[in-house]
C-alpha atoms as an extended CHARMM CRD file, in Angstrom:
* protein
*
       130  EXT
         1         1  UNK       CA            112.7680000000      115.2480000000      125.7950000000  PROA      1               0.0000000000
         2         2  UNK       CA            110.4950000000      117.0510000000      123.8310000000  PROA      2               0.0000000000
         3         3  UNK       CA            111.3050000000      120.7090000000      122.8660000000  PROA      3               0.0000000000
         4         4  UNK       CA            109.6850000000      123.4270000000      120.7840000000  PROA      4               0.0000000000
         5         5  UNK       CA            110.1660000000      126.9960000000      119.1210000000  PROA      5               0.0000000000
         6         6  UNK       CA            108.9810000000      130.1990000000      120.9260000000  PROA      6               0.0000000000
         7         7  UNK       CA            108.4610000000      132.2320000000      117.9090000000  PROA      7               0.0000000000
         8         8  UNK       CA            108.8570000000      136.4060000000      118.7450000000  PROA      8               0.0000000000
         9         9  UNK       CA            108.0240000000      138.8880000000      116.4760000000  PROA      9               0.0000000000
        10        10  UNK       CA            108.0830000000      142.5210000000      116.2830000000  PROA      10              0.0000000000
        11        11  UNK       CA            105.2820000000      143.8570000000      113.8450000000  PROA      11              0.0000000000
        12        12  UNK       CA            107.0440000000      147.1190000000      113.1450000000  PROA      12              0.0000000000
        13        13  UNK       CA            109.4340000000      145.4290000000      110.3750000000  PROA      13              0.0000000000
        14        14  UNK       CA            107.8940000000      141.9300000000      110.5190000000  PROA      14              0.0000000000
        15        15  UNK       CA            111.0740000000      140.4040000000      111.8490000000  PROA      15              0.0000000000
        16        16  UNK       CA            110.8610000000      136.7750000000      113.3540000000  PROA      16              0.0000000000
        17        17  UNK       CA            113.3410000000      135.3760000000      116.0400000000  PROA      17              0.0000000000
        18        18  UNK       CA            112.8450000000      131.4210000000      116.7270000000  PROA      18              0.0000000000
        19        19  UNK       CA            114.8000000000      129.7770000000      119.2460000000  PROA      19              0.0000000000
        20        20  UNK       CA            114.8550000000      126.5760000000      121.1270000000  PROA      20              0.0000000000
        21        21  UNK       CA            113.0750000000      126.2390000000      124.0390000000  PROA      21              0.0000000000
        22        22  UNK       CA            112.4270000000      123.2030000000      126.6630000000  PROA      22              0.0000000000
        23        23  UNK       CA            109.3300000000      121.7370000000      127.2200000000  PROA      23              0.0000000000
        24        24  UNK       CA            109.9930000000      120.6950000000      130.3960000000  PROA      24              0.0000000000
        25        25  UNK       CA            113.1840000000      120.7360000000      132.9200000000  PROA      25              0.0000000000
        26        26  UNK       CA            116.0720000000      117.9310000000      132.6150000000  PROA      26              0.0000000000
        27        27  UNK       CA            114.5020000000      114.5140000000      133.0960000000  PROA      27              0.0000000000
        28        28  UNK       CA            114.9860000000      113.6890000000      136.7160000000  PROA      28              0.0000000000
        29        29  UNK       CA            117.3500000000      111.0890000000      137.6590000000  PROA      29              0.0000000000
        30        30  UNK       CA            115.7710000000      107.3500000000      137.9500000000  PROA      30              0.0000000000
        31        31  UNK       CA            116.4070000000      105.1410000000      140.3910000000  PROA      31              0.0000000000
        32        32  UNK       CA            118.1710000000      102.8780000000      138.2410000000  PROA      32              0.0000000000
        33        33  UNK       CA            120.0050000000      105.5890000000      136.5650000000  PROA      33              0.0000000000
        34        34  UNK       CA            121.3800000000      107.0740000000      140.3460000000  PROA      34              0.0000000000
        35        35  UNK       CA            122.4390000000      103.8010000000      141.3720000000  PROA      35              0.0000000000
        36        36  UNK       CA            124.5950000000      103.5160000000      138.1410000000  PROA      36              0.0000000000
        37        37  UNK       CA            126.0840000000      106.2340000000      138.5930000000  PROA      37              0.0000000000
        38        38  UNK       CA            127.3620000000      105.9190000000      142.5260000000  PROA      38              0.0000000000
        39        39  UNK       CA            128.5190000000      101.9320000000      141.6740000000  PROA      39              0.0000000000
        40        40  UNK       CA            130.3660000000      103.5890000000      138.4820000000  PROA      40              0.0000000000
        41        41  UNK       CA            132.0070000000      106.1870000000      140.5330000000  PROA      41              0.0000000000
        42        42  UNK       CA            132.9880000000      103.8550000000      143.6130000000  PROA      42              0.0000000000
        43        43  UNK       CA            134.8290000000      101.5140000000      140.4410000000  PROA      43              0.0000000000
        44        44  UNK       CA            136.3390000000      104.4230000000      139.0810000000  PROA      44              0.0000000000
        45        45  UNK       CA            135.4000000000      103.8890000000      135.8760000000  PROA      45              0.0000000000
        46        46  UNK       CA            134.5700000000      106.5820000000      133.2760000000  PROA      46              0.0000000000
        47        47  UNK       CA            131.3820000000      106.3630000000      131.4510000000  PROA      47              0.0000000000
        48        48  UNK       CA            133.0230000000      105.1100000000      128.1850000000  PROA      48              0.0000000000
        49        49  UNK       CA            135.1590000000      102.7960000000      129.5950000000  PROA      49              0.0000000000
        50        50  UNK       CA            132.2760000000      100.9790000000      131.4580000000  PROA      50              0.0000000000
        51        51  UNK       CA            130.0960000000      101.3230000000      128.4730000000  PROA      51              0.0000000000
        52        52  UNK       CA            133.0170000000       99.2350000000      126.3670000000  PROA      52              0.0000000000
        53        53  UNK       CA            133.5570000000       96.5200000000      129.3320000000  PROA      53              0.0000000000
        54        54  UNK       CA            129.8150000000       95.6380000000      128.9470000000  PROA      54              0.0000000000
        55        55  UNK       CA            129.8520000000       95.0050000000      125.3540000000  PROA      55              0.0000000000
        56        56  UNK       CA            128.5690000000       98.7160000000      124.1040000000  PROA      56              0.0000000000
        57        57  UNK       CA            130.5880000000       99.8950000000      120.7840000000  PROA      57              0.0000000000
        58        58  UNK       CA            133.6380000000      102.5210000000      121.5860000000  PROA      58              0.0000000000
        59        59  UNK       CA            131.9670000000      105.3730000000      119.8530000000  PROA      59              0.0000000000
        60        60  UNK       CA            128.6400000000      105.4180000000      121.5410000000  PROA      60              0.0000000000
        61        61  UNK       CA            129.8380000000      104.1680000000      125.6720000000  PROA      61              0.0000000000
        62        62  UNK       CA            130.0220000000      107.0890000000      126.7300000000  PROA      62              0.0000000000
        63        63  UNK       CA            126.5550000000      108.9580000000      125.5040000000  PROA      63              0.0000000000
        64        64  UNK       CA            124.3460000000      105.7010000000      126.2080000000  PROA      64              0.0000000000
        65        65  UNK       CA            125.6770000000      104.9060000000      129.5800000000  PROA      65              0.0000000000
        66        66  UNK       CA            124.9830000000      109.4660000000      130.0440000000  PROA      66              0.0000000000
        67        67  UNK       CA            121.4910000000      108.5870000000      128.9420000000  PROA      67              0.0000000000
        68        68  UNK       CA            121.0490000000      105.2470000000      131.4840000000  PROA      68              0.0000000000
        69        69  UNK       CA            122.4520000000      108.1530000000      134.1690000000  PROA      69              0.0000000000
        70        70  UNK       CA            120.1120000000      110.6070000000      133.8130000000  PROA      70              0.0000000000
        71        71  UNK       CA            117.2700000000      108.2370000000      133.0870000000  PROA      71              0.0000000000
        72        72  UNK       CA            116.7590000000      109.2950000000      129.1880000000  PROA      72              0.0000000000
        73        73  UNK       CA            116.2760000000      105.5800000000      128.9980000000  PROA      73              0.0000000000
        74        74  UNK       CA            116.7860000000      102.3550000000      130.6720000000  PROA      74              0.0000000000
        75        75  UNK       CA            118.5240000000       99.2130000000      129.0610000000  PROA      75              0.0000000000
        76        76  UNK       CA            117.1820000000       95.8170000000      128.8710000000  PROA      76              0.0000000000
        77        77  UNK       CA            117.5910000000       93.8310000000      132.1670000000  PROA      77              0.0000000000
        78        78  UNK       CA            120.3300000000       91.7130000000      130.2180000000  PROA      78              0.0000000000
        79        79  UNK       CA            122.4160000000       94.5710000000      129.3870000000  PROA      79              0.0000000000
        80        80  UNK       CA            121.6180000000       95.9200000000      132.7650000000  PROA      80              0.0000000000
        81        81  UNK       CA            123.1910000000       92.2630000000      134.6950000000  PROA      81              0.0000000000
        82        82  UNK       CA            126.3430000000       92.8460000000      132.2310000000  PROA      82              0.0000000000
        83        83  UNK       CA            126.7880000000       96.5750000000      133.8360000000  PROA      83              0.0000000000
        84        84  UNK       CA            126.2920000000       94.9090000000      137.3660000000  PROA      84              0.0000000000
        85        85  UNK       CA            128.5990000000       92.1640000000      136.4990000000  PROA      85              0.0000000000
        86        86  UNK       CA            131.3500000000       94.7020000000      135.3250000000  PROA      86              0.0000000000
        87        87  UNK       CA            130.5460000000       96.8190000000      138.2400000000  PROA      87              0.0000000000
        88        88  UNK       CA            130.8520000000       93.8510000000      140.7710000000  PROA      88              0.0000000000
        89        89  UNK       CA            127.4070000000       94.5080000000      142.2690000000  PROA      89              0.0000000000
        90        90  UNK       CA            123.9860000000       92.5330000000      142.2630000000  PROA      90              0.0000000000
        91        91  UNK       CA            121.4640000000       93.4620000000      139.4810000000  PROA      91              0.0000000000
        92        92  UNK       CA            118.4090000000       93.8590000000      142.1290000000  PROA      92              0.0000000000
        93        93  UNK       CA            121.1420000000       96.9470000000      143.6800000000  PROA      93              0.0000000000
        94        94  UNK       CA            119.9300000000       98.8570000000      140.1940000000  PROA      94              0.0000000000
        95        95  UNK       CA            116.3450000000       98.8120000000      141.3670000000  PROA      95              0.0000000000
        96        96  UNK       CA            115.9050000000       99.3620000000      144.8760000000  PROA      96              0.0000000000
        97        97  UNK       CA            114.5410000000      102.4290000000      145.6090000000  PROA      97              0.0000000000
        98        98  UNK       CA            115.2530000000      102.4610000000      149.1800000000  PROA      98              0.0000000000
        99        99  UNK       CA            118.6530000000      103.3490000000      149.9830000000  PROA      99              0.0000000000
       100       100  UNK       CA            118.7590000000      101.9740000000      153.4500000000  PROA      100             0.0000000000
       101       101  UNK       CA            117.6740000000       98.1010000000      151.1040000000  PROA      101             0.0000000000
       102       102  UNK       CA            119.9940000000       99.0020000000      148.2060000000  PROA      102             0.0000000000
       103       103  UNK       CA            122.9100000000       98.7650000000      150.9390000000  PROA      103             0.0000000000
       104       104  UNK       CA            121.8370000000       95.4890000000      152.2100000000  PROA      104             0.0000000000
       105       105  UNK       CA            121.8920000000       94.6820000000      148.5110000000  PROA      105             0.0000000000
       106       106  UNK       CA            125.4960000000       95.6770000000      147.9660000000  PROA      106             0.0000000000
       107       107  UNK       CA            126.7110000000       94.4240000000      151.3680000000  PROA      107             0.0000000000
       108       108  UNK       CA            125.0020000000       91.2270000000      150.5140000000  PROA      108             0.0000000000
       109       109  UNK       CA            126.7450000000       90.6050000000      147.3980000000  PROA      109             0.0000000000
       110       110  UNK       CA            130.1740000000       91.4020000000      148.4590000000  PROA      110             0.0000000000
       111       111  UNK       CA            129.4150000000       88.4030000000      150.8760000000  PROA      111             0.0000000000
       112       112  UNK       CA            130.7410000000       84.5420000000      150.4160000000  PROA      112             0.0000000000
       113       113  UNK       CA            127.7780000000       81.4700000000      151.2350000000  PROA      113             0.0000000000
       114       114  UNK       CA            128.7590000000       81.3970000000      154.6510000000  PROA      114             0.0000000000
       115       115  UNK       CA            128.5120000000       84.0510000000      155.1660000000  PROA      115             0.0000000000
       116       116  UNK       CA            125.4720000000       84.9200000000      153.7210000000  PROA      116             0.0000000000
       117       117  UNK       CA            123.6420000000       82.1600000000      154.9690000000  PROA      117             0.0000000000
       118       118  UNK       CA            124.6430000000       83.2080000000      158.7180000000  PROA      118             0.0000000000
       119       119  UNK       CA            123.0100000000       86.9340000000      157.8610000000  PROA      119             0.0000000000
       120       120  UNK       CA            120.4080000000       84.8390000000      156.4380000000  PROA      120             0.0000000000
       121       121  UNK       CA            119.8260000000       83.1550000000      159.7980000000  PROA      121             0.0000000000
       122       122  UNK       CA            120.3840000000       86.0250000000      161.7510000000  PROA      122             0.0000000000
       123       123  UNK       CA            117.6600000000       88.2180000000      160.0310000000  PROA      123             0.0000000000
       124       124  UNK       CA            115.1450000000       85.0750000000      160.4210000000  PROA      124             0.0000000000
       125       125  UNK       CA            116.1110000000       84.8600000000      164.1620000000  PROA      125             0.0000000000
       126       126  UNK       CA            115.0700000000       88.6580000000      164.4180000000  PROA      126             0.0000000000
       127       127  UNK       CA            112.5580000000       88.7350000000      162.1780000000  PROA      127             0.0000000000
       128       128  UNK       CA            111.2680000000       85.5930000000      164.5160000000  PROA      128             0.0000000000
       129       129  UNK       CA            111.5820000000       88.2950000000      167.6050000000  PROA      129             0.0000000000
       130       130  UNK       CA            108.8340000000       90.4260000000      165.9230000000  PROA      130             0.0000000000
């Protein structure tokens, strides 16, 4: 986030007052970063205790996974499988931005192959129907 300095002056005794101000409002929340979040929450894991399970150093889990969150920035999509795989949901579940397809996602990976390939046949049988 970029910020600058409003600079305010009086001219009567040439005093100057800086402060901080932002350039813009909090970055919104990305996709990937809102999905984190809700599959973090439903493990019940704290930010820094995820951040450690997937490999990220003790000191620093908890402000990178904040900044994955709020969408500051995104991690690579290997560090982003090892948050799925600690999380217990399917990488593509990070990048849906439909909600109603991000369930279908989760629902599909909490699945076993028969499972699976009987919702697989299903959806071609109504998909067929079309």
């Amino acid at each position: 986030m970029h910020q600058f300095y409003d600079k305010r002056r009086d001219f009567g005794d040439r005093h100057y007052e800086y402060r901080r101000v932002k350039s813009s409002p909090s970055p919104s929340r990305s996709v990937f970063g809102a999905r984190l979040r809700l599959a973090r929450l439903a493990a019940g894991l704290p930010q820094d205790k995820l951040g450690v399970k997937a490999g990220l150093d003790e000191g620093t889990a908890s402000a990178r996974i904040s900044r994955y969150e709020s969408g500051i920035h995104e991690p690579n999509v290997a560090f982003a499988n090892r948050l799925a795989e600690e999380l217990r949901v399917p990488l593509a579940y990070f990048y849906s931005a439909d909600d109603d397809l991000a369930k279908l996602i989760l629902w599909f990976g909490q699945l076993d192959m028969k499972q699976r390939k009987l919702l697989l046949e299903y959806a071609s049988r109504l998909k067929a129907t079309d």
